[in-house]
C-alpha positions as CSV (number, residue, x, y, z in Angstrom):
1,X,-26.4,14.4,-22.0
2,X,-23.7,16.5,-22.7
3,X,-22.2,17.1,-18.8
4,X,-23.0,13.4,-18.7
5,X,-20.6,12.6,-21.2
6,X,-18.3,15.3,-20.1
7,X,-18.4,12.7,-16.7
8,X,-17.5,9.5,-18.4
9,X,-14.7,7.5,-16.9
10,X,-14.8,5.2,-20.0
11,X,-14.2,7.6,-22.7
12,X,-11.3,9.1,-21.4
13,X,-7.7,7.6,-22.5
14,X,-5.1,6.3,-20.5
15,X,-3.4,9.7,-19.3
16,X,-7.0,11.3,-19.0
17,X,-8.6,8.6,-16.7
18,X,-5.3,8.9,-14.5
19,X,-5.7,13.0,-14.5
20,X,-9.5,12.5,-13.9
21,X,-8.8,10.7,-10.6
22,X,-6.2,12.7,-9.1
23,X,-7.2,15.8,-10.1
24,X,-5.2,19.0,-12.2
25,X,-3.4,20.6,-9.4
26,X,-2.2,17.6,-7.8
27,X,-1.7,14.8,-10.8
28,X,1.7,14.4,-11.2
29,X,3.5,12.0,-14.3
30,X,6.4,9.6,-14.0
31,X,8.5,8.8,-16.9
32,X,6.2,10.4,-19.4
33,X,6.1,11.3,-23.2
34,X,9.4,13.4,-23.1
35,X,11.3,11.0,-20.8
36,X,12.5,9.6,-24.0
37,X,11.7,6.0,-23.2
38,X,10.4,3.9,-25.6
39,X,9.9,0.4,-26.6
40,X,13.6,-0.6,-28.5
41,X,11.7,-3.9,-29.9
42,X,8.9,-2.5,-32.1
43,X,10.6,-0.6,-34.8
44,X,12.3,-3.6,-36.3
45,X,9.1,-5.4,-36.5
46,X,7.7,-1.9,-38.7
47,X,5.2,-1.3,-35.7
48,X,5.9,2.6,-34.8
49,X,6.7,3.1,-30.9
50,X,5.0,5.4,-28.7
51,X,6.6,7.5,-26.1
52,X,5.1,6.3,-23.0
53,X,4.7,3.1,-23.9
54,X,0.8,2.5,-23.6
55,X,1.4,3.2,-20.1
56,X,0.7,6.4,-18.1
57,X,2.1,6.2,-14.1
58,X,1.2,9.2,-12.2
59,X,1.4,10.1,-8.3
60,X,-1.0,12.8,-6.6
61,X,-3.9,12.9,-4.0
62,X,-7.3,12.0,-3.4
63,X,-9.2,13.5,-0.9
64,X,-5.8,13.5,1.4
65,X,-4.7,10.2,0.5
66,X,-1.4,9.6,-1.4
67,X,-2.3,7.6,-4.5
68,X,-0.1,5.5,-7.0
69,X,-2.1,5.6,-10.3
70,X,-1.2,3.3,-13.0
71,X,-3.4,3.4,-16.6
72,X,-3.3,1.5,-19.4
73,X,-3.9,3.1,-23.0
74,X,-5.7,0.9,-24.6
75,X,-5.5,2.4,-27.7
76,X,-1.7,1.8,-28.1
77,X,-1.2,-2.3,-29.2
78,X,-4.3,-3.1,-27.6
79,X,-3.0,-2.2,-24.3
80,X,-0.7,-4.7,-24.0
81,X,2.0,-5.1,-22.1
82,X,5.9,-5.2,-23.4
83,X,9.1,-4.6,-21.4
84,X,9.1,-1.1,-21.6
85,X,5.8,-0.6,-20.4
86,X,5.3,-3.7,-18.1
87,X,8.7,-2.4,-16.0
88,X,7.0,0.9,-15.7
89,X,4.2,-1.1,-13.7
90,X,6.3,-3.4,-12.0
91,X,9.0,-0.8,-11.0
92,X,6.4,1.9,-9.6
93,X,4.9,-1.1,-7.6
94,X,7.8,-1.8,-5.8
95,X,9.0,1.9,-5.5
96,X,5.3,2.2,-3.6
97,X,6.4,-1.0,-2.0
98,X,9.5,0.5,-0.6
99,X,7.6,3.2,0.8
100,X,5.2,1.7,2.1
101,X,7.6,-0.4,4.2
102,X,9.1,3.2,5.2
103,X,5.7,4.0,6.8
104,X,4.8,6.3,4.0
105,X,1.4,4.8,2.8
106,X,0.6,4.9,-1.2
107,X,-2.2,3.4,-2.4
108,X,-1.9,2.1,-5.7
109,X,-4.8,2.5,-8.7
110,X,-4.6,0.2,-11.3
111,X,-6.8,0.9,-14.4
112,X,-7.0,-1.6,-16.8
113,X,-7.1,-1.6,-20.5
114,X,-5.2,-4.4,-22.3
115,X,-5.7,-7.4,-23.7
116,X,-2.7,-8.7,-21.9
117,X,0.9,-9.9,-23.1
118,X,1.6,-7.9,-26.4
119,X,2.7,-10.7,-28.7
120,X,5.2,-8.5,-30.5
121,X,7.2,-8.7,-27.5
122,X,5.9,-12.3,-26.3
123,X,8.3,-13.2,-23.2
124,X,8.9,-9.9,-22.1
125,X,5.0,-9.5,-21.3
126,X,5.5,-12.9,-19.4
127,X,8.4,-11.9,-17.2
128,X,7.1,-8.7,-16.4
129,X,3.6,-9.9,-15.7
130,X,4.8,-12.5,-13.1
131,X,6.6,-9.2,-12.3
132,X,3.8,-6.9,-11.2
133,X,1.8,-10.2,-9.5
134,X,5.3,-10.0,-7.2
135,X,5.3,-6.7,-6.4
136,X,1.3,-6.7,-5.7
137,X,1.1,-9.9,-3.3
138,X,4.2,-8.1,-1.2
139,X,2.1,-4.8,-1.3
140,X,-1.5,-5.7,-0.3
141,X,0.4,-6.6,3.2
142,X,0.9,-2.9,3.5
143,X,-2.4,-1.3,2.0
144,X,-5.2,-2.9,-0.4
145,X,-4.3,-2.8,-3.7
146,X,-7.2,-1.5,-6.2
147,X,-8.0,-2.2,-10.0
148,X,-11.2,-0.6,-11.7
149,X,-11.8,-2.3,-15.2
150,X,-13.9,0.9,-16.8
151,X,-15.0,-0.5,-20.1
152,X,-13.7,-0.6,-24.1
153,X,-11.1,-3.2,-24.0
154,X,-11.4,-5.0,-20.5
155,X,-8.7,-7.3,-18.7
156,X,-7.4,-10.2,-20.4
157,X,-4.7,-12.6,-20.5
158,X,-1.9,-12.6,-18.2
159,X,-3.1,-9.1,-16.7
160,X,-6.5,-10.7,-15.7
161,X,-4.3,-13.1,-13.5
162,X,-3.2,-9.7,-12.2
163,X,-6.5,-8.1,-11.6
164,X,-7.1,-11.4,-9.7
165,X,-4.8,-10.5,-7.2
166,X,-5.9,-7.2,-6.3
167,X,-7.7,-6.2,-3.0
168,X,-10.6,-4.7,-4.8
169,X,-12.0,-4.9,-8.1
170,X,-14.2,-2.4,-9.3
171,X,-15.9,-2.5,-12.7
172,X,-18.6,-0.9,-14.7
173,X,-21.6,-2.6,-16.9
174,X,-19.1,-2.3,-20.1
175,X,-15.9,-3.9,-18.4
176,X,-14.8,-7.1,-19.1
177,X,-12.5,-9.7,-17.2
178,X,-11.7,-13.3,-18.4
179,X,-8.5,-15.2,-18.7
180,X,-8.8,-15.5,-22.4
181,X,-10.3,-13.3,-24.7
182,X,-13.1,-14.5,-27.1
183,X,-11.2,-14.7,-30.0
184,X,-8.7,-17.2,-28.9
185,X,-11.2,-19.9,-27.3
186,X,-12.8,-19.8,-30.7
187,X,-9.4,-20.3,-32.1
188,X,-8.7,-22.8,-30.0
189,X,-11.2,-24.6,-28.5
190,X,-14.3,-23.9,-31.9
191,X,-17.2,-21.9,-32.5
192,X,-19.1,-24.1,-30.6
193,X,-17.2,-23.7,-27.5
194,X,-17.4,-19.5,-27.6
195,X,-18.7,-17.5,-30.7
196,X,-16.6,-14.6,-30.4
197,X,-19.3,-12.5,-32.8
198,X,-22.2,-13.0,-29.9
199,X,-21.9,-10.1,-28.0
200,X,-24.9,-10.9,-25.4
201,X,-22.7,-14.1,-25.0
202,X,-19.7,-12.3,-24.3
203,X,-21.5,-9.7,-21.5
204,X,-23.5,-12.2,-19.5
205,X,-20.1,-14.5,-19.4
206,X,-17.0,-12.1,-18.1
207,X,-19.0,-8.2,-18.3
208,X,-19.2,-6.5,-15.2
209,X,-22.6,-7.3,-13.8
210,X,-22.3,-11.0,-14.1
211,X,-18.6,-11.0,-12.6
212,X,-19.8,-9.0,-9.3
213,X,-22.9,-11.6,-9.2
214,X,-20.4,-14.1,-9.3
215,X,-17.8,-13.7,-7.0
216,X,-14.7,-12.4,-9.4
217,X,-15.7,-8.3,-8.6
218,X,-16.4,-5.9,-5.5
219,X,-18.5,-2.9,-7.3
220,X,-20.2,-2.2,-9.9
221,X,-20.5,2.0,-10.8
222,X,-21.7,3.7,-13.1
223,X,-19.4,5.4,-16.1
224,X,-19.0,8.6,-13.9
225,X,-15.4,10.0,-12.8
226,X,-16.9,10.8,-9.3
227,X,-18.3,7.2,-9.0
228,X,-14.9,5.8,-9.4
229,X,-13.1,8.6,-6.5
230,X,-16.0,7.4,-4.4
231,X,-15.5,3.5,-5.1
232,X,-12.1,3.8,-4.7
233,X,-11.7,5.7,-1.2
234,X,-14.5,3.2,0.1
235,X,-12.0,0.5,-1.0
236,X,-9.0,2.2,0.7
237,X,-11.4,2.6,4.1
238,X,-11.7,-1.3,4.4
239,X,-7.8,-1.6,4.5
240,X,-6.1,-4.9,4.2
241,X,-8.3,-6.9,6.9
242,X,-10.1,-8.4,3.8
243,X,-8.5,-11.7,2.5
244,X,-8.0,-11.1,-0.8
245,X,-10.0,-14.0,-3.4
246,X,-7.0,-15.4,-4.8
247,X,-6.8,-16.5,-1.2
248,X,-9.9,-17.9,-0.8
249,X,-9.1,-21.3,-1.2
250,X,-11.5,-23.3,0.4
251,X,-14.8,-21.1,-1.1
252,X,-13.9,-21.1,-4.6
253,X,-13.1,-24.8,-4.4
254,X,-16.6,-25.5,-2.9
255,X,-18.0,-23.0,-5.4
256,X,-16.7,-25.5,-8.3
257,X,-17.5,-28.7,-6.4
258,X,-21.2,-27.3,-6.6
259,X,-20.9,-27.4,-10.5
260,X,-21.3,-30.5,-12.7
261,X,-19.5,-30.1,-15.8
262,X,-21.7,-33.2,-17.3
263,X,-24.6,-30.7,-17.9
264,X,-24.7,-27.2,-19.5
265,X,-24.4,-24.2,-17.0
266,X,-25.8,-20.5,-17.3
267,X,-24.7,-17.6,-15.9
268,X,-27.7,-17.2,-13.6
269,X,-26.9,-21.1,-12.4
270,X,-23.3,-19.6,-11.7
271,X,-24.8,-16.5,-9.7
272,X,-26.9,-18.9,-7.8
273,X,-23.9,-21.4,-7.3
274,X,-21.3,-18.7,-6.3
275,X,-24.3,-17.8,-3.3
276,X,-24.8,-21.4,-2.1
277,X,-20.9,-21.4,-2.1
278,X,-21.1,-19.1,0.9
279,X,-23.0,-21.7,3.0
280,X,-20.9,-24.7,1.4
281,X,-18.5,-27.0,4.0
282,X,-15.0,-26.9,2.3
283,X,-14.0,-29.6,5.0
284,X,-16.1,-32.4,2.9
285,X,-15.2,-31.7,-0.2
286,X,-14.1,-35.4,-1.5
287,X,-12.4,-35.8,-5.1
288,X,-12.7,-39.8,-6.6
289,X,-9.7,-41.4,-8.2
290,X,-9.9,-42.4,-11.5
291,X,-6.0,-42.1,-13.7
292,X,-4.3,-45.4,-14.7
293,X,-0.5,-45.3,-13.6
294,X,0.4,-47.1,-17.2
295,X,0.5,-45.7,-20.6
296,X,2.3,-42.8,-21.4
297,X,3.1,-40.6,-19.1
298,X,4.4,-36.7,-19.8
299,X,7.3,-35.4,-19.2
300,X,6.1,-33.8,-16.1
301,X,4.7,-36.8,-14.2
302,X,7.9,-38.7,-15.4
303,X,10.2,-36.2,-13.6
304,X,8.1,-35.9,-11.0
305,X,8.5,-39.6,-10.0
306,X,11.8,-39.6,-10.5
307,X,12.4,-36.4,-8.4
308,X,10.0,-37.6,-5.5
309,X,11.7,-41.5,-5.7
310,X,8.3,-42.5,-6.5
311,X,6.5,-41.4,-3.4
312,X,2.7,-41.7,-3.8
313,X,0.9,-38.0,-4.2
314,X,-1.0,-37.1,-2.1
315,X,-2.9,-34.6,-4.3
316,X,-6.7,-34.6,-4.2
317,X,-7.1,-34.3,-8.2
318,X,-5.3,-36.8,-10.5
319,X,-4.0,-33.9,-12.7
320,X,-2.5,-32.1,-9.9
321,X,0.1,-34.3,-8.1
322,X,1.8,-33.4,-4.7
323,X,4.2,-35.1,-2.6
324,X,6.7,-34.3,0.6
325,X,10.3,-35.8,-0.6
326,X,13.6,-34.6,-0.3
327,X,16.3,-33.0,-2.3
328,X,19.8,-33.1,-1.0
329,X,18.8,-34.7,2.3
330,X,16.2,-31.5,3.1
331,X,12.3,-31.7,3.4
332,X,10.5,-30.5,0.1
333,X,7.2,-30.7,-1.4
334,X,7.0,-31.2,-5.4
335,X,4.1,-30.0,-7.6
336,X,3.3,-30.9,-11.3
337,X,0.3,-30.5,-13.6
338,X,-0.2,-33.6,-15.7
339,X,-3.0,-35.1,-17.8
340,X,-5.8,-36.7,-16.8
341,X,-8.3,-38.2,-19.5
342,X,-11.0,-38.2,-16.6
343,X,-10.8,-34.6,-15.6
344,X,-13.8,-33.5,-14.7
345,X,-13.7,-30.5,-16.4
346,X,-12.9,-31.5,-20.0
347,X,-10.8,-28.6,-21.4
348,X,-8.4,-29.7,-19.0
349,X,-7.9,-32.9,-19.9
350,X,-4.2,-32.5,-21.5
351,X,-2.0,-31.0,-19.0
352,X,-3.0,-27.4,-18.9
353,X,-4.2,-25.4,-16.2
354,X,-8.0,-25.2,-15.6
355,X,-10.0,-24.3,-13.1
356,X,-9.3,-26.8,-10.2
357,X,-5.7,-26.8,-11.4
358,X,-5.4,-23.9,-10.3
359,X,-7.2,-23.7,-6.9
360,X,-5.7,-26.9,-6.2
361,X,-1.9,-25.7,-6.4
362,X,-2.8,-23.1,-4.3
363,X,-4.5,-25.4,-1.8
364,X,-1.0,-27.5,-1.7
365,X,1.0,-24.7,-1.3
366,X,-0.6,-23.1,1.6
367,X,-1.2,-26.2,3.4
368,X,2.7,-26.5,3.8
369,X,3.0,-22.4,4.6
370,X,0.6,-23.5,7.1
371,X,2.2,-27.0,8.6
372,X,5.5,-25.0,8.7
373,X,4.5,-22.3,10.4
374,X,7.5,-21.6,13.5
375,X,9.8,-24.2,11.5
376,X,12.5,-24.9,8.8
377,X,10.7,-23.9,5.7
378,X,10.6,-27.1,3.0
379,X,11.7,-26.1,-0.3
380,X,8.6,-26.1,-3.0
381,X,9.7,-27.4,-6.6
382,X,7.4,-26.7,-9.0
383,X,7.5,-29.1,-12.4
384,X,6.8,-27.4,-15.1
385,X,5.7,-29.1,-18.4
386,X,2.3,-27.0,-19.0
387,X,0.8,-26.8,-22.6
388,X,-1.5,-23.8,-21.8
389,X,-4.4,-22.7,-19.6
390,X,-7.5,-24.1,-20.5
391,X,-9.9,-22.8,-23.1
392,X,-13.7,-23.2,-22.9
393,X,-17.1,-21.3,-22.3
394,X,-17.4,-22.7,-19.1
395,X,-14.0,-21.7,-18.0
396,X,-14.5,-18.1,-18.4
397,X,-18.1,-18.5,-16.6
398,X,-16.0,-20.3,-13.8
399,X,-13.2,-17.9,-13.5
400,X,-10.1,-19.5,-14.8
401,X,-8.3,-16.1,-14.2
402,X,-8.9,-16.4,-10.7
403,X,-7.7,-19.8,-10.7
404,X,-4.6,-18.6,-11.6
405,X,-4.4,-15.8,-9.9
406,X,-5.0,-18.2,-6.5
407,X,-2.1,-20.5,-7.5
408,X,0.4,-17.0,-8.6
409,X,-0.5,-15.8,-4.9
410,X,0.2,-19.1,-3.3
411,X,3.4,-19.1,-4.7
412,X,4.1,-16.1,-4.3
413,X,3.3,-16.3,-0.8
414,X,5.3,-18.9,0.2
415,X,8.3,-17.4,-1.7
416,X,7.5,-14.3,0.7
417,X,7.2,-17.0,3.9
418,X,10.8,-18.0,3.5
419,X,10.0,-21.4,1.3
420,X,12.7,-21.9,-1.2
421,X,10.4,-22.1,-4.3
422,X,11.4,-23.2,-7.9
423,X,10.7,-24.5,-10.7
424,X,11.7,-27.0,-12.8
425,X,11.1,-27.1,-16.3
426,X,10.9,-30.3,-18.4
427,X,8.8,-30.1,-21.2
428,X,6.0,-27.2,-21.7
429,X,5.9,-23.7,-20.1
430,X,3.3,-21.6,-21.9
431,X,1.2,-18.7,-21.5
432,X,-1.1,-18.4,-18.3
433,X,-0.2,-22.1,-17.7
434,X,3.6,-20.9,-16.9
435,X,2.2,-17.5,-15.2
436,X,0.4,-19.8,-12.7
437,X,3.0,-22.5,-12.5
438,X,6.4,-21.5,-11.9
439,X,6.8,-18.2,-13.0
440,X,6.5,-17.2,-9.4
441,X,9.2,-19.2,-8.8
442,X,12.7,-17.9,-6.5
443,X,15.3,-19.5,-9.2
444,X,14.3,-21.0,-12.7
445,X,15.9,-24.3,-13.7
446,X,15.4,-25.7,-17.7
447,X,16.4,-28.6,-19.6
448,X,17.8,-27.5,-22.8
449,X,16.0,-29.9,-24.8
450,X,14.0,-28.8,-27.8
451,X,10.8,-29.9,-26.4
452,X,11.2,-27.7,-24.1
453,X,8.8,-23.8,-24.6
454,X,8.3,-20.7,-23.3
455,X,6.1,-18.4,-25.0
456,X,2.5,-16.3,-24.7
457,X,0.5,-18.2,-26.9
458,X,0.1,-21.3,-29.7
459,X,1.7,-20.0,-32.8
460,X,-1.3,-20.1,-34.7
461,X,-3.6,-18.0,-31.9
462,X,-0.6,-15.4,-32.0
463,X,-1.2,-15.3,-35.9
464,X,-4.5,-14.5,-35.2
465,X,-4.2,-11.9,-33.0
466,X,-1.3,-10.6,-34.6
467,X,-2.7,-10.8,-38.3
468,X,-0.1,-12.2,-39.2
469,X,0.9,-15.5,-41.0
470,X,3.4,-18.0,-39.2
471,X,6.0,-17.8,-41.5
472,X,6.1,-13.9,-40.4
473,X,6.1,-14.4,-36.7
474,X,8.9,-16.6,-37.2
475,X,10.6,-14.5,-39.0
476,X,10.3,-11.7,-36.2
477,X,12.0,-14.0,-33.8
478,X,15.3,-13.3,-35.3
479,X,15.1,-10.0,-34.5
480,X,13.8,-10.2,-31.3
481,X,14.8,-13.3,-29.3
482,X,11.6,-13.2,-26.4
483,X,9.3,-14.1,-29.4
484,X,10.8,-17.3,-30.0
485,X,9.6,-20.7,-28.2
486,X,12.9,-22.1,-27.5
487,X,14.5,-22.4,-24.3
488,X,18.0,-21.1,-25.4
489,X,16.2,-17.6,-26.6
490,X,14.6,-17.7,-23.5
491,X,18.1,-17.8,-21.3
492,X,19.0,-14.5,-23.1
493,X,16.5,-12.9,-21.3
494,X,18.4,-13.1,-17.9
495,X,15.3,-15.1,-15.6
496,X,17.0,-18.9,-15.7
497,X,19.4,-20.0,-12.8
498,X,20.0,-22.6,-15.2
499,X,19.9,-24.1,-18.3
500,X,21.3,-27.9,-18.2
501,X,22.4,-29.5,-21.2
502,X,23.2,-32.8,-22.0
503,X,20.3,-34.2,-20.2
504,X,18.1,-36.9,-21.7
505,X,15.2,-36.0,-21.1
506,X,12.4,-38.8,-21.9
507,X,14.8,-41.2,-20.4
508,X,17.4,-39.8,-17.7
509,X,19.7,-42.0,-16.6
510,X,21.1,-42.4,-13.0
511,X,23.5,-40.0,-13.9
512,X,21.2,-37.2,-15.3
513,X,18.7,-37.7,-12.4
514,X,22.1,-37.3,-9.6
515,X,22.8,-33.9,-12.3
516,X,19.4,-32.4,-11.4
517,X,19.1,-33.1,-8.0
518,X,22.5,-31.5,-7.5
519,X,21.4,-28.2,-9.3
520,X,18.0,-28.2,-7.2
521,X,19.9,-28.6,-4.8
522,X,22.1,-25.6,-5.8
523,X,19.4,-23.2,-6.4
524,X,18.3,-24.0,-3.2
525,X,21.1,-22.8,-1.6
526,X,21.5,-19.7,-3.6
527,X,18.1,-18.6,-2.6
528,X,18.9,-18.7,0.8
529,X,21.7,-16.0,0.5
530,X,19.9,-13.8,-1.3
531,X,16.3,-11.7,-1.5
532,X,13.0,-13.1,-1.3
533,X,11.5,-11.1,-4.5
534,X,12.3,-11.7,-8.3
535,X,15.3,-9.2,-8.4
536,X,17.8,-12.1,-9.2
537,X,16.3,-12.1,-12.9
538,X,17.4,-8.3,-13.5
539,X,20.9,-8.7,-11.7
540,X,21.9,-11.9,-13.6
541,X,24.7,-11.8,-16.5
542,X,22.1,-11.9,-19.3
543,X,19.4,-9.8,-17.9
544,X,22.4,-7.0,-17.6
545,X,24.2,-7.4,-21.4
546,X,21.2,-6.8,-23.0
547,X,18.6,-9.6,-22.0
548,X,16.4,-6.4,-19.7
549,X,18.3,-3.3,-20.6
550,X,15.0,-1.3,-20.8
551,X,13.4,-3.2,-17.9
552,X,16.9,-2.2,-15.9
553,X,17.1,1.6,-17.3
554,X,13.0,2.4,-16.8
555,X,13.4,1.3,-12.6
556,X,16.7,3.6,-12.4
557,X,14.4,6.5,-14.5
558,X,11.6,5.7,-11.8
559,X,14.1,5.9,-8.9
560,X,15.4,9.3,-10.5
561,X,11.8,10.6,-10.8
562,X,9.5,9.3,-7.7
């Protein structure tokens, strides 16, 4: 018992699991406890910083190979993920990027232990997030990407998307991997939708057996240190031939055509579903029409038949709506997420991103990659008034995560292609919603308006969390501007093109629809001259007086150290 526990992968920390893999002699730390890098928004909130952050980035070797190991402490703030510590993930990604495009192969290790954004530093989490899914779409091109998910805390929130993306997940019994912990569907969604106290629930939806059972994990190994060296160089052998899931388009959505949301579902049914998936003929999947054009519409599907002159969508689910336009006399192809009472799956129902949201964006996407293969890329706008993903039993069952992950690749694939992508914001842009939907985006356009959001979470889930009361959160907001919801503290953080005033918004005239075309049109333009990545947010006015100091300083301490 005692050698066994001497073994265990799960009980190490952060810098222990990363020493464990590489080994004494040849682990190596970058920007580590006495770089004197720390998290500058913490203190003012009364929450004492740590020196690495949460986050331990090491290089070395296994068994010959150069690897890139990145682990999260889950013992600091849950493991998650602020500026400080999400720049040290992005910003070794792309050094490995860089040297992989060199011809100097690294394999990167991701080890995960966070429950996602930390809300202390709400929009910070969310830029650097959308971030790391950048840097690892551009790098599975060169070699797969790994994460392992040992155990203790799991993968959750915007870092699920992100484990999503990988080449290869690897997990134990005791990991965990779901879009939304089970704390926040209770708070959201009720009891009765997930009891977060039900531990067998929680296992047998998003633990490690039933995720490889179902599709959303490669291996399952057992909590030994050796186990995890083996799984891993098995992972690097297979290369980057495999298409990655959040890929995988056509399976996944055949997978969720199998399912009928009318009647309960198990997680055996799912493991038997996720099987019959591989059989399935994607080609015949058919989607019925059921939305009424009058009523109300939201803010979204109003800009989005304003922006496409009313041209009829040619998306296959009501809430996802697609057309080929133009802006400024070129080809494009215009996205939005908007409600639909009828949704089949009804946690979805409202505008947010769900399951088949998800999948279905990316199936949109990649269909024009496709059709404009050897041609003048169309511009992709993406219109963004999302509430939130959705939150439900069945969507963790399902794998919202991957959903998202599927529709972050897409665009982040198309951004890589050459398609001018971005985003227009309206209304909503929340959480793993935004993630998913535009935050993938080349250049980010807003409405200054109000009703117009960016944050993490619903005020009262990041309470919750938080253990705080509202009145406190709000108060933190003063002190540190990428906790607030509105769009003006948003701009200080350096990732909008553009921030339009004087726009009305629920009823545009002539004269602000000609305004927004013409700074589309704009942003299109500016994308061409520059870089295919998400650099622009780090290089802009506000990102460099302040908005991403750390973010800026922690890639020139990387640079200095690699």
């Amino acid at each position: 018992m005692q050698n066994k526990l001497k073994n265990s992968f799960v009980e190490c920390g952060g810098r222990e699991r990363a020493r464990a893999l590489l080994g004494e002699t040849s682990f190596r730390e970058i920007l580590g406890p006495f770089s004197g890098i720390e998290s500058p928004h913490l203190e003012p909130q009364g929450i004492v910083p740590q020196s690495d952050d949460g986050v331990v980035i090491a290089r070395g070797e296994l068994r010959g190979f150069s690897l890139l190991v990145i682990s999260i402490e889950g013992n600091f703030q849950g493991g998650g993920i602020g500026e400080v510590s999400g720049a040290k993930i992005a910003g070794s990604l792309e050094r490995a990027l860089e040297d992989n495009k060199a011809g100097r192969a690294v394999y990167p290790v991701m080890v995960f232990d966070t429950g996602g954004v930390r809300l202390q530093e709400a929009n910070y989490g969310l830029l650097s997030i959308a971030e790391i899914g950048a840097a690892i779409v551009e790098l599975r091109e060169y070699v797969p990407v790994i994460g392992i998910i040992p155990g203790k805390i799991g993968a959750f929130g915007g870092m699920s998307i992100t484990a999503g993306l990988c080449s290869t997940i690897i997990m134990t019994r005791e990991g965990r991997l779901g879009l939304n912990g089970p704390e926040v569907i209770e708070q959201e969604a009720g009891v009765e939708e997930f009891d977060s106290m039900d531990r067998q629930l929680i296992w047998s939806t998003i633990g490690g057996i039933q995720r490889e059972a179902s599709g959303f994990a490669d291996l399952v190994v057992d909590d030994d240190i050796e186990a995890f060296q083996r799984a891993i160089l098995s992972a690097m052998a297979k290369g980057t031939q495999m298409m990655p899931r959040s890929a995988q388009v056509e399976r996944y959505l055949s997978f969720l055509q199998s399912v009928d949301p009318a009647n309960p579902i198990n997680p055996e049914e799912a493991r038997f579903l996720w099987k019959q998936s591989e059989y399935g003929k994607p080609s015949e999947i058919s989607y019925g029409k059921t939305i009424q054009e009058n009523g109300n519409l939201s803010r979204g599907h109003k800009w989005f038949n304003l922006l496409t002159m009313g041209t009829s969508t040619i998306g296959k689910i009501d809430s996802v709506l697609c057309a080929d336009s133009y802006i400024g006399g070129a080809h494009a192809r215009f996205l939005a997420v908007v409600p639909d009472p009828f949704s089949r799956f009804p946690r979805a129902r409202k505008g947010e991103v769900g399951l088949e949201q998800g999948w279905m964006i990316a199936k949109h996407i990649r269909d024009a990659i496709e059709e404009d293969r050897g041609r003048e890329k169309r511009a992709i706008v993406a219109i963004v008034d999302v509430p939130s993903q959705a939150y439900g039993y069945r969507e963790e069952l399902l794998g919202i995560h991957q959903s998202c992950a599927a529709a972050v690749d897409a665009y982040a694939s198309a951004r890589l292609a050459g398609h001018p992508v971005i985003a227009f914001i309206p209304g909503k842009a929340i959480s793993g919603a935004f993630l998913s939907h535009g935050m993938q985006a080349n250049r980010l356009v807003a409405l200054d308006d109000k009703g117009v959001n960016v944050h993490v979470m619903s005020k009262q889930s990041a309470a919750r969390i938080t253990q705080r009361t509202i009145e406190e959160l709000e108060d933190a907001t003063k002190k540190v501007p990428a906790m607030a919801y509105d769009i003006c503290s948003f701009e200080k953080l350096g990732a909008l093109f553009a921030l339009m005033d004087g726009i009305n918004v629920d009823s545009p005239t002539d004269s602000d629809l000609t305004s927004v075309k013409g700074k589309l049109v704009e942003a299109i333009e500016d994308i061409k001259k520059n870089p295919r990545n998400l650099s622009n947010r780090l290089t802009s006015s506000f990102a460099k007086h302040g908005g991403r100091s750390a973010s800026i300083l922690v890639r020139k301490k990387l640079a200095e150290q690699w």
